[in-house]
C-alpha positions in Angstrom: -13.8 -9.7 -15.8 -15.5 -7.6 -13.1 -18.7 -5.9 -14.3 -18.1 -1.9 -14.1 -22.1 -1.0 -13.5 -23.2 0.6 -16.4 -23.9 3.9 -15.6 -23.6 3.5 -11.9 -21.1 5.6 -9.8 -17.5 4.3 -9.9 -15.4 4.6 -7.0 -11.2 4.9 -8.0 -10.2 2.2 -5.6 -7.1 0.6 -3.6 -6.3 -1.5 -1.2 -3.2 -0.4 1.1 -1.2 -0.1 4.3 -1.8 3.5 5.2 1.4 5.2 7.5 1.3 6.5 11.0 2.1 9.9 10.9 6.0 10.1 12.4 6.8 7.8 8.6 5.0 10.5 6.9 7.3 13.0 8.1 10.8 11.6 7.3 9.5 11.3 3.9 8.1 14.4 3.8 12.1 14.9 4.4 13.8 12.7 2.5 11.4 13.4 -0.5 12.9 17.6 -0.1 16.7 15.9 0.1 16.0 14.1 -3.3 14.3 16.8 -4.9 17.4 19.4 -4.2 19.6 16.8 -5.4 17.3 16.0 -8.5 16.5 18.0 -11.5 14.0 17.1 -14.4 10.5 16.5 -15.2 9.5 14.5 -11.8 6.4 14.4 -10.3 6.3 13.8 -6.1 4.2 12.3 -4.3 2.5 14.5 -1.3 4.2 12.5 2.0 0.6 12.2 3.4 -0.1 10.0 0.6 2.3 7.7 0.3 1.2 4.7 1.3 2.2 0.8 1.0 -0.3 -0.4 -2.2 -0.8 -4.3 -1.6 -3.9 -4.2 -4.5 -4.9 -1.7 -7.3 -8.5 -2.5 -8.0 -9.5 0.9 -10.6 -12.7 2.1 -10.7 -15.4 -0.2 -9.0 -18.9 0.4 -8.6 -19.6 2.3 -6.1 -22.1 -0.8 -4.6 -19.3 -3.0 -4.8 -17.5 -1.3 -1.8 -19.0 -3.1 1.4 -18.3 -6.8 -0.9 -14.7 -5.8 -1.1 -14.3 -4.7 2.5 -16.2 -7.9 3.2 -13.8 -10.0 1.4 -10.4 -7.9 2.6 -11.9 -8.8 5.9 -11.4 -12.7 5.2 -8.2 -12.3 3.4 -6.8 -10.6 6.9 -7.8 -13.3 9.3 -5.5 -15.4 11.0 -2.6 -12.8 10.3 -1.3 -11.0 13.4 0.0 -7.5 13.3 3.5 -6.4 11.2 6.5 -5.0 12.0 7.8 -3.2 8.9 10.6 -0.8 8.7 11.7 1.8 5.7 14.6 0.4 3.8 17.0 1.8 0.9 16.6 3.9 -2.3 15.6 2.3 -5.3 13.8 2.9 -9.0 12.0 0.9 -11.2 13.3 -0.2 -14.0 16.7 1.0 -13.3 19.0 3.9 -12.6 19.3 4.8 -16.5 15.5 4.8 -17.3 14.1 5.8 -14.0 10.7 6.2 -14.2 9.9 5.5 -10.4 11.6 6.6 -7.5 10.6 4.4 -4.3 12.0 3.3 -0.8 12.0 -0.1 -0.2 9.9 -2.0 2.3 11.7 -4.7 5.1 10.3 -6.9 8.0 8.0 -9.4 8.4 7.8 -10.3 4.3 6.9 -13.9 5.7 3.7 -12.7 6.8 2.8 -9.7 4.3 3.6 -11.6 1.0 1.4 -14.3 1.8 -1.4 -12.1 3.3 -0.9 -9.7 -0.1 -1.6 -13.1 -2.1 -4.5 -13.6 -0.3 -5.5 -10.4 -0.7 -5.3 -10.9 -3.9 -6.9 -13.6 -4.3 -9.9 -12.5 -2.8 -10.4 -10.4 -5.5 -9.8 -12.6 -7.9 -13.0 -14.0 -7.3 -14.9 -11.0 -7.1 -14.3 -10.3 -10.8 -10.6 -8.5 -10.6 -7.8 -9.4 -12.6 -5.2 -11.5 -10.9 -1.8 -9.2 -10.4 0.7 -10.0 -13.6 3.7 -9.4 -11.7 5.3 -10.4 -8.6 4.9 -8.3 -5.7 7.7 -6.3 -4.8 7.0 -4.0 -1.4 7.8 -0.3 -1.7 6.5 2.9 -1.3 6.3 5.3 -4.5 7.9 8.6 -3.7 8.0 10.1 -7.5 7.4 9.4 -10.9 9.7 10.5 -13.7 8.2 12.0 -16.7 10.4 12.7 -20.2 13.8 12.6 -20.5 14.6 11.7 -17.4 17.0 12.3 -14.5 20.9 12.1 -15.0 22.4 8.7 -14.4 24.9 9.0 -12.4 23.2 11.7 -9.7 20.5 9.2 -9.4 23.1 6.3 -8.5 25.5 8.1 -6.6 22.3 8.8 -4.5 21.3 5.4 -4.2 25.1 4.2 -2.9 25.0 7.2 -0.1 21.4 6.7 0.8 21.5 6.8 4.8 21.5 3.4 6.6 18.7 3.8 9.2 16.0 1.7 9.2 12.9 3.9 11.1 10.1 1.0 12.1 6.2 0.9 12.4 3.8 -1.1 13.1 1.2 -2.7 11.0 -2.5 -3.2 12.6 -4.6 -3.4 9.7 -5.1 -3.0 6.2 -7.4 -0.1 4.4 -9.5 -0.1 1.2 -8.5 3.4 -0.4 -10.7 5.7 -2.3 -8.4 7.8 -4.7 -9.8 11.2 -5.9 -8.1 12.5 -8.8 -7.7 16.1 -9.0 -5.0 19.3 -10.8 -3.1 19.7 -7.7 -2.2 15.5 -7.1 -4.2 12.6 -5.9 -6.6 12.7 -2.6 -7.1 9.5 -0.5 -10.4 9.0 1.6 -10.4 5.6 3.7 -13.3 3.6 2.9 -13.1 0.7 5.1 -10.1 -0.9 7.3 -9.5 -4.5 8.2 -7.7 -5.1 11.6 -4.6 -7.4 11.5 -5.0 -10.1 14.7 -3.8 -13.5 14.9 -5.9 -16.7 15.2 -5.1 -16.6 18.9 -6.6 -13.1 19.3 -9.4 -13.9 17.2 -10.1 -16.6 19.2 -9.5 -14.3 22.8 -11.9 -12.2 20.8 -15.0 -14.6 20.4 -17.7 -15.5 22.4 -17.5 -19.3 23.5 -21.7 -20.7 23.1 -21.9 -23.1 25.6 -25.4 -25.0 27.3 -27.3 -23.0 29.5 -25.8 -19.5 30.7 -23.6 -17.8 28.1 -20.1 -17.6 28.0 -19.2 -13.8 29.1 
Protein backbone atom coordinates (compact mmCIF):
# COMPACT_ATOMS: atom_id res chain seq x y z
CA UNK A 1 0.00 0.00 0.00
CA UNK A 2 1.48 3.33 -1.10
CA UNK A 3 2.36 5.65 1.81
CA UNK A 4 0.08 8.95 1.52
CA UNK A 5 2.82 11.40 3.49
CA UNK A 6 1.45 12.21 6.57
CA UNK A 7 0.63 15.61 6.54
CA UNK A 8 2.52 16.36 3.33
CA UNK A 9 0.66 17.98 0.32
CA UNK A 10 -1.31 15.49 -1.79
CA UNK A 11 -1.57 15.96 -5.37
CA UNK A 12 -5.20 14.34 -6.97
CA UNK A 13 -3.44 12.44 -9.75
CA UNK A 14 -3.94 10.54 -13.23
CA UNK A 15 -2.33 9.23 -15.79
CA UNK A 16 -3.95 9.85 -19.37
CA UNK A 17 -3.94 10.37 -23.14
CA UNK A 18 -4.83 14.05 -23.32
CA UNK A 19 -6.91 15.08 -26.89
CA UNK A 20 -5.68 17.39 -29.57
CA UNK A 21 -8.02 20.06 -29.79
CA UNK A 22 -10.16 19.27 -33.24
CA UNK A 23 -11.46 15.75 -30.85
CA UNK A 24 -12.39 18.20 -28.27
CA UNK A 25 -14.65 19.91 -30.36
CA UNK A 26 -16.86 17.21 -31.91
CA UNK A 27 -17.45 16.23 -28.44
CA UNK A 28 -18.04 19.45 -27.27
CA UNK A 29 -20.84 18.55 -30.18
CA UNK A 30 -21.89 15.44 -29.72
CA UNK A 31 -22.01 15.97 -25.89
CA UNK A 32 -24.98 19.09 -26.81
CA UNK A 33 -26.81 16.36 -29.33
CA UNK A 34 -27.03 13.93 -26.24
CA UNK A 35 -27.92 16.36 -23.79
CA UNK A 36 -31.06 17.73 -26.04
CA UNK A 37 -32.02 14.24 -26.55
CA UNK A 38 -31.50 13.36 -22.71
CA UNK A 39 -33.31 14.42 -19.74
CA UNK A 40 -32.52 13.64 -15.93
CA UNK A 41 -30.09 14.11 -13.23
CA UNK A 42 -26.69 13.81 -15.50
CA UNK A 43 -23.67 15.39 -14.97
CA UNK A 44 -21.26 16.31 -18.35
CA UNK A 45 -18.18 16.37 -18.66
CA UNK A 46 -16.55 19.90 -19.87
CA UNK A 47 -15.15 18.64 -23.67
CA UNK A 48 -11.71 20.11 -22.70
CA UNK A 49 -11.57 17.53 -20.17
CA UNK A 50 -12.31 14.56 -21.51
CA UNK A 51 -9.50 12.70 -21.81
CA UNK A 52 -8.46 8.80 -22.39
CA UNK A 53 -7.63 7.60 -18.37
CA UNK A 54 -5.07 4.61 -18.89
CA UNK A 55 -4.29 4.88 -14.61
CA UNK A 56 -6.18 6.53 -11.70
CA UNK A 57 -3.56 6.86 -9.05
CA UNK A 58 -5.75 9.36 -6.11
CA UNK A 59 -4.09 11.55 -4.11
CA UNK A 60 -0.22 11.08 -4.05
CA UNK A 61 2.29 13.05 -2.30
CA UNK A 62 3.05 15.80 -3.73
CA UNK A 63 7.10 14.55 -3.64
CA UNK A 64 6.11 11.49 -5.32
CA UNK A 65 5.41 13.32 -8.71
CA UNK A 66 8.90 13.30 -10.48
CA UNK A 67 9.13 9.14 -9.27
CA UNK A 68 5.95 8.60 -11.11
CA UNK A 69 6.86 10.59 -14.19
CA UNK A 70 10.15 8.70 -13.90
CA UNK A 71 8.52 5.41 -13.92
CA UNK A 72 5.71 6.45 -16.81
CA UNK A 73 8.75 7.28 -18.61
CA UNK A 74 10.03 3.46 -18.63
CA UNK A 75 6.63 2.02 -19.03
CA UNK A 76 6.50 4.14 -22.55
CA UNK A 77 9.69 3.00 -24.00
CA UNK A 78 9.93 0.85 -26.85
CA UNK A 79 6.22 1.84 -27.91
CA UNK A 80 5.88 3.91 -31.02
CA UNK A 81 3.20 6.52 -31.46
CA UNK A 82 -0.88 5.41 -31.84
CA UNK A 83 -3.35 5.83 -34.19
CA UNK A 84 -6.66 5.87 -32.30
CA UNK A 85 -9.96 6.96 -33.62
CA UNK A 86 -13.49 7.77 -31.71
CA UNK A 87 -15.84 4.82 -31.97
CA UNK A 88 -19.67 4.26 -30.90
CA UNK A 89 -22.01 5.16 -27.99
CA UNK A 90 -21.97 3.18 -25.10
CA UNK A 91 -22.73 3.10 -21.05
CA UNK A 92 -21.53 1.29 -18.27
CA UNK A 93 -23.31 -1.02 -16.86
CA UNK A 94 -25.97 -1.04 -19.37
CA UNK A 95 -28.76 0.83 -21.08
CA UNK A 96 -31.39 0.29 -18.10
CA UNK A 97 -28.95 1.41 -15.23
CA UNK A 98 -26.86 3.90 -17.03
CA UNK A 99 -24.65 5.42 -14.84
CA UNK A 100 -21.94 6.36 -17.49
CA UNK A 101 -22.25 7.68 -20.70
CA UNK A 102 -18.90 7.15 -22.84
CA UNK A 103 -17.65 6.85 -26.56
CA UNK A 104 -15.66 4.03 -27.29
CA UNK A 105 -12.02 4.00 -28.14
CA UNK A 106 -10.61 1.91 -31.63
CA UNK A 107 -7.14 1.49 -33.29
CA UNK A 108 -4.03 0.23 -32.42
CA UNK A 109 -5.42 -1.79 -29.01
CA UNK A 110 -2.37 -4.09 -29.75
CA UNK A 111 -0.06 -1.57 -28.70
CA UNK A 112 -2.13 0.63 -26.05
CA UNK A 113 -3.38 -2.46 -23.92
CA UNK A 114 -0.12 -3.73 -23.52
CA UNK A 115 1.59 -0.25 -22.91
CA UNK A 116 -1.61 0.43 -20.31
CA UNK A 117 -0.43 -2.83 -18.45
CA UNK A 118 2.76 -1.66 -18.21
CA UNK A 119 1.70 1.36 -17.16
CA UNK A 120 0.33 -0.22 -14.73
CA UNK A 121 2.50 -2.12 -13.61
CA UNK A 122 4.85 0.47 -13.02
CA UNK A 123 2.88 1.60 -10.40
CA UNK A 124 2.39 -1.33 -8.91
CA UNK A 125 5.67 -1.20 -7.69
CA UNK A 126 5.68 2.17 -6.54
CA UNK A 127 3.09 1.32 -3.88
CA UNK A 128 -0.37 1.63 -6.01
CA UNK A 129 -2.96 -0.92 -6.13
CA UNK A 130 -2.99 -3.05 -9.18
CA UNK A 131 -6.26 -2.12 -11.43
CA UNK A 132 -9.28 -4.87 -10.37
CA UNK A 133 -10.78 -4.79 -13.63
CA UNK A 134 -9.92 -5.18 -17.12
CA UNK A 135 -9.23 -2.28 -19.06
CA UNK A 136 -11.80 -1.23 -21.41
CA UNK A 137 -10.75 2.14 -23.56
CA UNK A 138 -13.30 4.93 -23.57
CA UNK A 139 -13.73 8.31 -23.00
CA UNK A 140 -16.31 9.45 -20.11
CA UNK A 141 -18.73 11.96 -21.53
CA UNK A 142 -21.36 11.95 -18.45
CA UNK A 143 -22.33 10.50 -15.34
CA UNK A 144 -25.82 9.68 -14.36
CA UNK A 145 -26.94 10.50 -11.01
CA UNK A 146 -30.60 9.17 -9.44
CA UNK A 147 -33.12 7.77 -11.18
CA UNK A 148 -31.77 7.70 -14.22
CA UNK A 149 -32.40 8.28 -17.90
CA UNK A 150 -35.31 6.49 -19.83
CA UNK A 151 -34.44 3.27 -21.37
CA UNK A 152 -35.42 3.27 -24.47
CA UNK A 153 -34.21 7.06 -25.51
CA UNK A 154 -30.83 6.01 -24.26
CA UNK A 155 -30.89 2.81 -26.67
CA UNK A 156 -32.55 4.09 -29.60
CA UNK A 157 -29.61 6.56 -29.31
CA UNK A 158 -27.09 4.12 -29.12
CA UNK A 159 -28.58 2.12 -32.46
CA UNK A 160 -28.57 5.65 -34.59
CA UNK A 161 -25.25 6.89 -33.18
CA UNK A 162 -23.53 8.25 -36.46
CA UNK A 163 -20.93 5.89 -38.12
CA UNK A 164 -17.86 8.09 -38.53
CA UNK A 165 -14.87 7.22 -37.06
CA UNK A 166 -12.79 10.95 -36.64
CA UNK A 167 -8.82 9.76 -36.01
CA UNK A 168 -5.81 11.22 -33.99
CA UNK A 169 -2.77 10.63 -33.17
CA UNK A 170 -1.11 9.50 -30.08
CA UNK A 171 2.55 10.89 -29.25
CA UNK A 172 2.73 10.58 -25.61
CA UNK A 173 1.17 9.95 -22.56
CA UNK A 174 0.60 12.70 -19.53
CA UNK A 175 0.52 12.39 -15.68
CA UNK A 176 -2.68 14.54 -14.78
CA UNK A 177 -3.18 16.77 -11.83
CA UNK A 178 -7.03 16.92 -11.17
CA UNK A 179 -8.23 20.00 -9.17
CA UNK A 180 -11.60 19.58 -7.81
CA UNK A 181 -13.74 22.50 -7.64
CA UNK A 182 -18.17 23.63 -7.56
CA UNK A 183 -18.16 24.30 -11.11
CA UNK A 184 -16.43 20.55 -12.40
CA UNK A 185 -13.02 19.16 -12.33
CA UNK A 186 -9.74 21.22 -13.59
CA UNK A 187 -6.76 19.33 -15.19
CA UNK A 188 -3.08 20.79 -15.02
CA UNK A 189 -0.43 18.56 -16.93
CA UNK A 190 2.21 17.58 -14.63
CA UNK A 191 4.62 15.66 -16.76
CA UNK A 192 4.30 13.89 -20.34
CA UNK A 193 6.08 10.88 -21.64
CA UNK A 194 6.72 10.85 -25.43
CA UNK A 195 5.61 7.62 -27.33
CA UNK A 196 8.77 6.47 -29.82
CA UNK A 197 9.68 3.21 -30.90
CA UNK A 198 12.89 1.25 -30.17
CA UNK A 199 14.14 2.27 -33.57
CA UNK A 200 13.65 5.97 -32.84
CA UNK A 201 15.05 5.64 -29.54
CA UNK A 202 17.85 4.27 -30.88
CA UNK A 203 18.05 7.16 -33.96
CA UNK A 204 17.76 9.25 -30.87
CA UNK A 205 20.99 8.19 -28.81
CA UNK A 206 24.32 8.98 -28.89
CA UNK A 207 26.62 6.03 -30.19
CA UNK A 208 30.15 6.21 -27.44
CA UNK A 209 32.70 5.06 -29.47
CA UNK A 210 36.93 5.15 -28.92
CA UNK A 211 38.46 8.39 -29.47
CA UNK A 212 36.25 11.27 -31.12
CA UNK A 213 32.53 11.04 -30.15
CA UNK A 214 29.84 9.90 -32.15
CA UNK A 215 27.88 13.22 -33.40
Amino acid sequence: MLDRGGDEEQVRAFIAIELPSQIQELLGQHIQRLRAALSGPVRWVAPHSVHLTLKFLGNVPGSLVPTIGDALERACRGTGALELRIGALGCFPNPRRARVLWLDVEGDMEMLVPLQARIDEEMVALGFDREGRAFVPHLTLARVRGVGIEPGTLEELIARWPAGRPGFTVTGVSLMRSILRPEGAVHQRLSFAGLKDRESQERATPIKREGKPWK
